[in-house]
C-alpha positions as CSV (number, residue, x, y, z in Angstrom):
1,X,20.3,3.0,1.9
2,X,18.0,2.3,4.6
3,X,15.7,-1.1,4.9
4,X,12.1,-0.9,3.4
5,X,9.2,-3.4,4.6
6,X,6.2,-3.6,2.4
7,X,3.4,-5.1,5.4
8,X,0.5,-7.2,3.4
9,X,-2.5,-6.3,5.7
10,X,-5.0,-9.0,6.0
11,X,-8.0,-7.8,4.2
12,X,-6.5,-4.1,3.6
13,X,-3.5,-2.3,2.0
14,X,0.1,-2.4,1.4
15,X,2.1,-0.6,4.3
16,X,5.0,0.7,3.6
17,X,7.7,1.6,6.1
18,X,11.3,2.9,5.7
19,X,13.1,5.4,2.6
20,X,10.9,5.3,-0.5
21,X,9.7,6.8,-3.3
22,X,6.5,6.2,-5.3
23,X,6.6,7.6,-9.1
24,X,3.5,7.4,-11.2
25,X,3.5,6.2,-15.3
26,X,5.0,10.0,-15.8
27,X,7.3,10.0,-13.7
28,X,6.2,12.4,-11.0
29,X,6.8,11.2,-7.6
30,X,4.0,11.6,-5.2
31,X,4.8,13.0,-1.6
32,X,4.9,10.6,1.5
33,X,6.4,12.9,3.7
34,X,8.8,10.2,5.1
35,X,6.3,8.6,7.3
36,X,4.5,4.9,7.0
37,X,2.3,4.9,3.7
38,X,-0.9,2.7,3.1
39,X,-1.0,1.6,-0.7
40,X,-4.4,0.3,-1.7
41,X,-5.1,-3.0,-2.7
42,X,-8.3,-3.4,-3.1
43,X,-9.2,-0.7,-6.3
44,X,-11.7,1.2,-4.2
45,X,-9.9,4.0,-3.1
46,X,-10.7,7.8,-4.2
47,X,-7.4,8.8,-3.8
48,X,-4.9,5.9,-5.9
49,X,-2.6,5.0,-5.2
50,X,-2.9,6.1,-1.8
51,X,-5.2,3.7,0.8
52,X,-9.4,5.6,1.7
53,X,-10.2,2.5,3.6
54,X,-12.8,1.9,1.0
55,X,-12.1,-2.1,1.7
56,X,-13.8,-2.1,4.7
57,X,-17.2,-0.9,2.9
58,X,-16.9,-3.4,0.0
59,X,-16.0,-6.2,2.0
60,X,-12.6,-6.8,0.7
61,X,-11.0,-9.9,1.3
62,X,-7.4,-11.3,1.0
63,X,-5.1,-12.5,3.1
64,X,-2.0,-14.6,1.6
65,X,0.5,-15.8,3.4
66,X,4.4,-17.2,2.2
67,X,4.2,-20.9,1.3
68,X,6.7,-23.6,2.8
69,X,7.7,-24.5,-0.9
């Protein structure tokens, strides 16, 4: 099985890279077609789970970083 990194995006999305799937509450597994994926943080996006960029135009804001303890 190959690595997956989930990227924490200051002020944006989720971005995953590497061999995934994403299944919804049903089941169903949406397509990715193998390539980097943006996951929204945020709530704003018209297409869940999937990032619209929709941050940028409410002012989304978070940026947490890994704590020394």
């Amino acid at each position: 099985m190959s690595e997956v990194t989930v990227r924490v995006k200051d002020n944006g999305p989720f971005l995953l890279q590497g061999d995934f799937s994403i299944v919804d509450a049903e089941g169903h597994t949406f397509d990715t077609d193998g390539k980097a994926t943006a996951l929204c943080r945020c709530g704003a996006s018209t297409n869940q789970p999937f990032c619209t960029g929709n941050h940028q135009e409410i002012g989304f804001e978070s940026a947490p970083r890994v704590s020394d303890s």
